[in-house]
C-alpha positions as CSV (number, residue, x, y, z in Angstrom):
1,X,0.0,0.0,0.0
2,X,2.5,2.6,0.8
3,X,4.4,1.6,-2.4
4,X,1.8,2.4,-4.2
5,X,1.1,5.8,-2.4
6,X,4.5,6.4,-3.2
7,X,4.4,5.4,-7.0
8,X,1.3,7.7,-7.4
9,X,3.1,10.8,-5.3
10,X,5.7,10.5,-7.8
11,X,3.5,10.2,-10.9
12,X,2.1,13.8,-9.7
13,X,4.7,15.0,-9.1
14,X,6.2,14.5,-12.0
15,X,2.7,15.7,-14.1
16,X,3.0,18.7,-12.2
17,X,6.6,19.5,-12.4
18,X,6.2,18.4,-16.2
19,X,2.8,21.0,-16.4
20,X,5.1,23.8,-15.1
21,X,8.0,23.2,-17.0
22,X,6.2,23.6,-20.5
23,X,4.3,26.6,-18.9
24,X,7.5,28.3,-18.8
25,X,9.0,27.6,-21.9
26,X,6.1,28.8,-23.4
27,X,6.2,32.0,-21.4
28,X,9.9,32.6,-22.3
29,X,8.9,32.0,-26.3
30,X,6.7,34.3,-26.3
31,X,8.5,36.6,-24.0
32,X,11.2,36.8,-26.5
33,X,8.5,36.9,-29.5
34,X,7.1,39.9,-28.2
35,X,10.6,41.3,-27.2
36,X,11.6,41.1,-31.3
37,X,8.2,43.1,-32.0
38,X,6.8,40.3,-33.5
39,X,2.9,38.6,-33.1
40,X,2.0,42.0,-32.4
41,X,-2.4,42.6,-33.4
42,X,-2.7,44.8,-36.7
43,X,-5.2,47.1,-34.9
44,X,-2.7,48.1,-31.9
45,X,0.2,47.9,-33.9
46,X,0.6,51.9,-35.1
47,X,0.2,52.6,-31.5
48,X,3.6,52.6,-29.3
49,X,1.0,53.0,-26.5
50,X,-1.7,50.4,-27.3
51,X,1.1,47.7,-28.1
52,X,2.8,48.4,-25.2
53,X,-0.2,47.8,-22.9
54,X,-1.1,44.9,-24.7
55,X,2.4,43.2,-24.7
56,X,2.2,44.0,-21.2
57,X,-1.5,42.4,-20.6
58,X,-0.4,38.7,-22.6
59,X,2.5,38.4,-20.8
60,X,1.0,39.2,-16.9
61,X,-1.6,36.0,-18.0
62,X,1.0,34.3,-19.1
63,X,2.6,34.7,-16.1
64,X,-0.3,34.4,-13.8
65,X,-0.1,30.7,-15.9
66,X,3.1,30.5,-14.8
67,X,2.9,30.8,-11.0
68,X,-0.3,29.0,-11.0
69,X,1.8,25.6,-12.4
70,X,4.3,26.4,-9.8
71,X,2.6,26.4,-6.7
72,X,0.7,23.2,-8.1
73,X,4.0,21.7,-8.6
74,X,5.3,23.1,-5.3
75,X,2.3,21.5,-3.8
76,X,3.3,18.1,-5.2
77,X,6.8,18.8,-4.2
78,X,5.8,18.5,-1.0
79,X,3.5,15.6,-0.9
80,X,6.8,13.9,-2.5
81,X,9.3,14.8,0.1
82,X,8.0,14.2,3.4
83,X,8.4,10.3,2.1
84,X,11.9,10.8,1.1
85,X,13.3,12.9,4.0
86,X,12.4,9.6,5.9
87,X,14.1,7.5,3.7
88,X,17.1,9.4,4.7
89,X,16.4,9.1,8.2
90,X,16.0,5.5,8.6
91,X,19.1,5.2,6.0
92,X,21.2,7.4,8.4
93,X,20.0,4.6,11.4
94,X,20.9,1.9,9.4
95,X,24.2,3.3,8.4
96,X,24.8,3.6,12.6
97,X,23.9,0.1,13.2
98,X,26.3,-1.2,10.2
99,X,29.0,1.5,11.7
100,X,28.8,-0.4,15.1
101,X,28.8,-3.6,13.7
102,X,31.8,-3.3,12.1
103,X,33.5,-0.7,15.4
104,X,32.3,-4.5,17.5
105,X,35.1,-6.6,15.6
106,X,37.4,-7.2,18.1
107,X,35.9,-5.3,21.0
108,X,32.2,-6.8,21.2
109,X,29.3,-5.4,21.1
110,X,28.5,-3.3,24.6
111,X,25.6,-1.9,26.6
112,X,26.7,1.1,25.2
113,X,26.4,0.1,21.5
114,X,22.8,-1.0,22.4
115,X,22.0,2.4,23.9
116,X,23.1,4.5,21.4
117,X,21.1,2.1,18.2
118,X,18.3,2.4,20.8
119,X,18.2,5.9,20.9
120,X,18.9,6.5,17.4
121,X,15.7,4.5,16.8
122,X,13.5,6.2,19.1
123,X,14.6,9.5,17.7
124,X,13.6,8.1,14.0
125,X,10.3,7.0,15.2
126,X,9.5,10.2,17.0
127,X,11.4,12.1,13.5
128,X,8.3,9.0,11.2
129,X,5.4,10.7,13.6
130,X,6.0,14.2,13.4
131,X,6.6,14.0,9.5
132,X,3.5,11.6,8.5
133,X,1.5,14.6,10.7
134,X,2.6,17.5,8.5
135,X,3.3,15.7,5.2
136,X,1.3,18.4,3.7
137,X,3.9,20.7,4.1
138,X,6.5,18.0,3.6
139,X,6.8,16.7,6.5
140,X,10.2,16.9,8.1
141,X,10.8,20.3,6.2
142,X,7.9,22.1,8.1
143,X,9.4,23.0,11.4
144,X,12.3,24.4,9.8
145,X,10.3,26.8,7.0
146,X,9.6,30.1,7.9
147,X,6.1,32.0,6.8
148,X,7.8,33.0,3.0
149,X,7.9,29.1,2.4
150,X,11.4,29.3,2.6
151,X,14.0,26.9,4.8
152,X,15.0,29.0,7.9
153,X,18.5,28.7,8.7
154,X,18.3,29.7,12.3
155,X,15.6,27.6,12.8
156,X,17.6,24.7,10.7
157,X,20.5,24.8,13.2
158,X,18.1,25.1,16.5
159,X,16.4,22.2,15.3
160,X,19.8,20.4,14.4
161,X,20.6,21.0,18.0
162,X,17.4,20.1,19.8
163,X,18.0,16.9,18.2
164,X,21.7,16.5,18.6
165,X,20.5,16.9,22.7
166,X,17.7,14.6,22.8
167,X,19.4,12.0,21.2
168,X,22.3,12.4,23.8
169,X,20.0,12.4,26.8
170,X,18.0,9.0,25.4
171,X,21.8,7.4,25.3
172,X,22.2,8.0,28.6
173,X,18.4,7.2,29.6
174,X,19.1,3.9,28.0
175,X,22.5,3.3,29.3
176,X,20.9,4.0,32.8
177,X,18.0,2.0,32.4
178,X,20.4,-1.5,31.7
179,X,23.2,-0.4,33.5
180,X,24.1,-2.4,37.5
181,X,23.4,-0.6,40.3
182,X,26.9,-0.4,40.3
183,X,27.2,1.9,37.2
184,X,24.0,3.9,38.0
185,X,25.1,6.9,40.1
186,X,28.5,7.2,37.4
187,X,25.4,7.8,34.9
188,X,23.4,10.1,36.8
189,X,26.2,11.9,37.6
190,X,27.0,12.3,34.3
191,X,23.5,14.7,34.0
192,X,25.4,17.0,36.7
193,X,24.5,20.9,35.5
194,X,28.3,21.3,35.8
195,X,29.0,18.5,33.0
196,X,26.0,19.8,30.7
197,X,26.4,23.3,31.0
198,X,28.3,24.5,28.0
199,X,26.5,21.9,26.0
200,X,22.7,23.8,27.3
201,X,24.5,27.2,26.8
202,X,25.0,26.5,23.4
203,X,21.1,24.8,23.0
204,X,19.4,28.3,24.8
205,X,21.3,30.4,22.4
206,X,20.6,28.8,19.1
207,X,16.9,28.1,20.2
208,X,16.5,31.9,21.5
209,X,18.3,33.2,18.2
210,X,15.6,31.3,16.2
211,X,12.5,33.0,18.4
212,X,14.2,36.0,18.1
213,X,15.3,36.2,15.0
214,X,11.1,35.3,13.9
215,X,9.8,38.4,15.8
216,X,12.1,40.9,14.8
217,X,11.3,39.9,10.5
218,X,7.8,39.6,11.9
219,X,8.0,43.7,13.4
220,X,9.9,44.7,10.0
221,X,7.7,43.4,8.0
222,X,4.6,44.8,9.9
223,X,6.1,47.6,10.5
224,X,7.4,47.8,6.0
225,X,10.8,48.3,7.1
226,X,11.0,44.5,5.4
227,X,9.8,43.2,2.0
228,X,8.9,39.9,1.8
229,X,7.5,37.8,-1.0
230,X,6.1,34.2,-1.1
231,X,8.2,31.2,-2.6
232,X,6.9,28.8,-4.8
233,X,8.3,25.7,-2.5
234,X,11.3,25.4,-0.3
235,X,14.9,24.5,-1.4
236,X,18.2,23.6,0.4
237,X,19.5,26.7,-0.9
238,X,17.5,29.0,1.4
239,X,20.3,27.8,4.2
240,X,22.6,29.4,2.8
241,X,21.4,32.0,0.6
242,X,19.4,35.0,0.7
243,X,16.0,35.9,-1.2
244,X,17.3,36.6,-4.0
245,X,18.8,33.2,-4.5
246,X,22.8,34.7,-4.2
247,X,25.4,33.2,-0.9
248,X,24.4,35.0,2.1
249,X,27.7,35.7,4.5
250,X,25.8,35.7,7.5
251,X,23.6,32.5,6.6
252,X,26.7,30.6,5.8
253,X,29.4,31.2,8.5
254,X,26.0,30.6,11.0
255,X,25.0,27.3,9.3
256,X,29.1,26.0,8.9
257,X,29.6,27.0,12.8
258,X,26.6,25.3,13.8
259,X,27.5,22.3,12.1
260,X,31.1,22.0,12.6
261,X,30.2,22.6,16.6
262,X,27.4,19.7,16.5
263,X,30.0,17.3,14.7
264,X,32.5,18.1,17.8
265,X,29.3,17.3,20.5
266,X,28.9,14.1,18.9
267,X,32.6,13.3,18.9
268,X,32.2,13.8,22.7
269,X,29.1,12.0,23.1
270,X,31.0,9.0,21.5
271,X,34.4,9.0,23.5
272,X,32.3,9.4,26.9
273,X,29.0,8.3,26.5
274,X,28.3,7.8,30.1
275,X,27.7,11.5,30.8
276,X,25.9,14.5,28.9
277,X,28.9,15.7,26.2
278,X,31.2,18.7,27.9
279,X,31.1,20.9,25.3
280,X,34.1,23.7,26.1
281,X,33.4,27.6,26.6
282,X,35.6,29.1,23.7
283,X,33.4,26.7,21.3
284,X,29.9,28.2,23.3
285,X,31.9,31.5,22.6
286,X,32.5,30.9,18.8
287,X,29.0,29.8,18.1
288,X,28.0,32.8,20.0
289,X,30.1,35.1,17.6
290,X,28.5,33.3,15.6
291,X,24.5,33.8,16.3
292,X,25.6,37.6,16.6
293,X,26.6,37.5,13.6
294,X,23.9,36.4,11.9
295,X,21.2,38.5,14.0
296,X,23.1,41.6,12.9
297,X,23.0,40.3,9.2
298,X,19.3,39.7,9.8
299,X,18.4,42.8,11.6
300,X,20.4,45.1,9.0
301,X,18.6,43.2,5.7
302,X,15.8,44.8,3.7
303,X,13.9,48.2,3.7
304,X,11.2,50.1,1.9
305,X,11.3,50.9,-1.2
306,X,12.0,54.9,-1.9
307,X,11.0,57.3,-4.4
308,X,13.7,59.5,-5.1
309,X,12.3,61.6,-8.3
310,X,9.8,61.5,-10.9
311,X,10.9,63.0,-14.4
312,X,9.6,63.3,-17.5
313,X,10.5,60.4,-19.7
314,X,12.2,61.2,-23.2
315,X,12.6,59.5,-26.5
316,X,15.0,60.2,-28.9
317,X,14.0,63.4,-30.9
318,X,11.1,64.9,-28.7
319,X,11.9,68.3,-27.7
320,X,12.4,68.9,-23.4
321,X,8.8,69.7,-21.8
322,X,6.6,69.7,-18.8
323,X,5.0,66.7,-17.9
324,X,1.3,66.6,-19.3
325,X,-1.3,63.8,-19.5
326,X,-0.3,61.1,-21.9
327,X,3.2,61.3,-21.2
328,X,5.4,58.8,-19.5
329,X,7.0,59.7,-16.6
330,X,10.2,58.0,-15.0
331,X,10.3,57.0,-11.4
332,X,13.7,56.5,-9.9
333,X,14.8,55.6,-7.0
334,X,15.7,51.9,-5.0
335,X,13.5,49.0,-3.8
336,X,11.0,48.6,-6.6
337,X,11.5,45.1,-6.9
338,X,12.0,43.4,-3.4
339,X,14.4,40.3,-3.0
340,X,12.5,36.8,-4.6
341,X,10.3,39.2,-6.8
342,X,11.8,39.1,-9.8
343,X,9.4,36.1,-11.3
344,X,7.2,37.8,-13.8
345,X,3.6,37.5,-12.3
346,X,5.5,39.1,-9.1
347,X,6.8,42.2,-11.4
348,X,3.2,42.4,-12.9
349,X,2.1,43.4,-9.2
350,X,3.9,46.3,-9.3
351,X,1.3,49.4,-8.8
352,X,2.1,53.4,-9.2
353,X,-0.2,55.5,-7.0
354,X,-0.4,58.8,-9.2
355,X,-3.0,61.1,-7.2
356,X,-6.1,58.6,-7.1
357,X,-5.5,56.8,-10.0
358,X,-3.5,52.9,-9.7
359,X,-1.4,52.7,-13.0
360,X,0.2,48.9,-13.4
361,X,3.9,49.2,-14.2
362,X,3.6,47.4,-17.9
363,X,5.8,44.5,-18.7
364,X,8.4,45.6,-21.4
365,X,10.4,42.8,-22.3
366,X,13.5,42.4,-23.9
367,X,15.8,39.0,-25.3
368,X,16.3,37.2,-21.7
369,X,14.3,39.4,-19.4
370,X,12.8,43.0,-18.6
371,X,13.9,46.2,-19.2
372,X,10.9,47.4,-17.2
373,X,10.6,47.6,-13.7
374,X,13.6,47.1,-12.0
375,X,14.8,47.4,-9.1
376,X,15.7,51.6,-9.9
377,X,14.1,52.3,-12.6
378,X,9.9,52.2,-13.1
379,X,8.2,54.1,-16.7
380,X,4.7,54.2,-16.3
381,X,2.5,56.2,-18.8
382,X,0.2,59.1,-17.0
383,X,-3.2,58.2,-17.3
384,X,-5.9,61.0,-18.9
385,X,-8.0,60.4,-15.1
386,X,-5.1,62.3,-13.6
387,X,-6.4,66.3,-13.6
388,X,-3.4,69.1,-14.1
389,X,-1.9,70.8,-11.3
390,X,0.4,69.1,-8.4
391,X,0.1,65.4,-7.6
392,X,1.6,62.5,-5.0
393,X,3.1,59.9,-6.8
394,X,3.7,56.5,-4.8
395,X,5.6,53.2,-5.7
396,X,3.3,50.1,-4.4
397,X,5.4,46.7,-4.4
398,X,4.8,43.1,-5.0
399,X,4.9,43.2,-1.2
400,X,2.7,45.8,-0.5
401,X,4.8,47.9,0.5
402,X,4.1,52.0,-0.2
403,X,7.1,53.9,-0.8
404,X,7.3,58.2,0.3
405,X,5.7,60.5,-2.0
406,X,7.2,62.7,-4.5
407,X,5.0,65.4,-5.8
408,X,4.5,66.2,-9.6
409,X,3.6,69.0,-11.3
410,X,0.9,68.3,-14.4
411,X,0.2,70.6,-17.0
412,X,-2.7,70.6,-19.4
C-alpha cells in the first residue's frame, strides 16, 4: 500500500513538475517573441501606446499561468518529500547500526552500543510521527520553514541542536536503564549541570536566536521596514542564501559553525558516552560570535522601497517639456522590486499610485528578461484620469509595501 502511495506521489509529481515546465517555456517564447516586436495585433500595432499595454497584458496572463503551475508543482513537491526525507532518516539509522557492527570486531558489542542504536531508533520513530502529521507541508521540512515558504537557517541549526540533545539524553536514559546498580550513580552523575552546562549554553542560544530572529522579520515586515515575498516551495538553498537566491555571508558562517560545533558534541558523546557531552566555553563562545553574527546580518537586511524623483520620460528626438497627461514619466529611486520578486507574475504586481488613480507598471520585455521595472528604474504612462496641477506619486510593491511621495507638477 505505501508503495503504491508512493508510486502515485511520484507520478504527480512528475505531471505537475512536467505542467510547469512547458508553462515556462512557453512563457519565455513568447517573452522573447514579443521582445523582437513580432505577433503584435494589426489594430494596436501603429500605436507605441496600445502595443505596449497589450504586450504587457499577454504576458501578466501568461505569467499568472506560470505561477499557478508552480505552486501546483510546489504543492506536489511537497507531498513527495516528506516520504523521502524519511528515507534518509532510517538510511542514516541503518548506516549507525552497520558502523557499530563493524567498530564491535574485536571489541564486542556493549551496553553502550545498544543504547546508542536504541536511541537512534527512538529519535527516528518520534522524526516518522512528526513527519507523516505535517506531510502536507512536507513533512520533516515544516518546522524548519519560515512564513515566505522558505528553509529558515536559524531555525535549521536550532532544530539540528534540539536533536543533537535529545538524542544524547535518550543514550544515557538507556544506558541507565540496563546499566548495574553499580554503574548507576556514574550515569546520573554524568547529567550534573556542571557536566552539561556548555553543551545547554549552546542549546538556549541557538533556540533563542531562532525566536528572536522570527519576531524581529515579523516587526519589520509589519512595520514595512522588510519586503517579503512568497516562494513557490522550499529549497536547500535558502540555508545558505538570501532571497534573491545569491550566498548570504551571515547565513553561511551561522550554518558552517553550527554544524562543525554539532560534529564536535557528537565526537564527545561518542568518546564518553556515560555523561551528557562537555562541550568547552571558547566553542559556546565561537558559536556565540556566531549567532551575533547572523542577527546583525538579519536585523540590517531589507527596507522600503524609496521614491527618489519622478521625471519626464524622453525618447530620442522629442523636444524637453513639462509633464502633461499622456506622457510617460520616470520613477527612480531603490526597492521597486523586493528580494525573490523578480518572477514575472511578481513584477506584474507592481502598482504606481499617481494622485487617485492605480497605474500597473507594464511588462516591457526584452531578449532574456525585462527592461521594465527594475529594481531603480519604473516608466509608467500618465493616465488621462489624472487632472493638471500638483500630484503625490507612490511606488506600491509586489509586497505591498508604499514607498514616500514625491510630488509632480501636471500641465494641461
Amino acid at each position: 500500500m505505501a508503495l503504491q502511495e508512493a508510486e502515485q506521489c511520484d507520478e504527480c509529481t512528475h505531471s505537475a513538475r512536467e505542467g510547469h515546465r512547458r508553462a515556462v517555456a512557453a512563457f519565455l517564447a513568447k517573452r522573447d517573441e514579443l521582445a523582437a516586436g513580432q505577433g503584435l495585433p494589426a489594430a494596436v500595432a501603429h500605436s507605441p501606446g496600445a502595443s505596449r499595454q497589450w504586450v504587457s497584458d499577454e504576458l501578466t496572463q501568461s505569467a499568472r499561468t506560470v505561477a499557478d503551475r508552480g505552486r501546483a508543482a510546489g504543492e506536489a513537491w511537497l507531498q513527495l518529500v516528506w516520504q523521502r526525507s524519511l528515507l534518509a532518516v532510517w538510511a542514516g539509522v541503518v548506516a549507525l547500526g552497520l558502523g557499530q557492527l563493524v567498530t564491535a570486531v574485536g571489541g564486542g558489542w556493549t551496553a553502550t552500543r545498544t543504547a546508542g542504536l536504541l536511541a537512534a531508533v527512538v529519535v527516528g520513530g518520534l522524526l516518522t510521527g512528526a513527519a507523516r502529521l505535517h506531510r502536507s507541508r512536507g513533512g520533516l521540512l515544516a518546522p524548519v520553514t519560515g512564513e515566505d515558504n522558505r528553509l529558515s537557517t536559524s531555525r535549521a541549526v536550532a532544530s539540528a541542536w534540539v536533536l543533537l540533545v535529545v538524542y544524547a539524553v535518550l543514550v544515557l536514559a538507556l544506558r541507565l536503564a540496563f546499566a548495574s546498580s553499580a554503574d548507576r550513580d556514574r550515569l546520573i552523575d554524568g547529567l550534573e549541570p556542571a557536566r552539561g552546562a556548555g553543551l545547554l549554553a549552546a542549546l538556549a542560544l541557538v533556540c533563542a536566536i531562532a525566536v528572536v530572529v522570527r519576531h524581529v522579520v515579523a516587526v519589520r515586515v509589519i512595520g514595512q521596514r522588510l519586503q517579503k515575498v512568497r516562494a513557490e516551495r522550499p529549497r536547500t538553498a535558502d540555508l545558505l542564501c538570501d532571497d534573491n537566491g545569491r550566498g548570504s555571508f551571515a547565513d553561511v558562517q551561522y550554518a558552517l559553525v553550527g554544524a562543525v560545533a554539532a560534529v564536535f558534541v557528537l565526537v564527545r558523546l561518542a568518546r564518553r558516552p556515560e555523561q551528557l557531552p562537555d562541550v568547552p566555553w571558547g566553542l559556546v563562545l565561537l558559536v556565540a560570535v556566531s549567532a551575533a553574527t547572523y542577527f546583525a546580518g538579519k536585523y540590517a537586511e531589507g527596507g522600503r522601497p524609496v521614491v527618489f524623483s519622478v521625471v519626464r520620460a524622453r525618447e530620442a528626438g522629442d523636444l524637453d517639456a513639462p509633464i502633461r497627461t499622456g506622457d510617460d514619466i520616470e520613477i527612480r529611486g531603490t526597492g521597486f522590486v523586493p528580494p525573490g520578486a523578480g518572477a514575472p507574475d511578481l513584477l506584474a504586481r507592481t502598482v504606481v499610485r499617481i494622485g487617485a488613480v492605480h497605474v500597473h507598471v507594464p511588462l516591457v520585455p526584452v531578449a532574456g528578461g525585462f527592461a521594465n521595472p527594475t529594481d531603480a528604474v519604473l516608466t509608467v504612462p500618465l493616465p488621462v484620469e489624472v487632472e493638471p496641477g500638483k500630484v503625490d506619486v507612490r511606488v506600491v510593491t509586489a509586497a505591498g509595501v508604499e514607498s514616500n511621495l514625491c510630488p509632480i507638477d501636471v500641465t494641461e
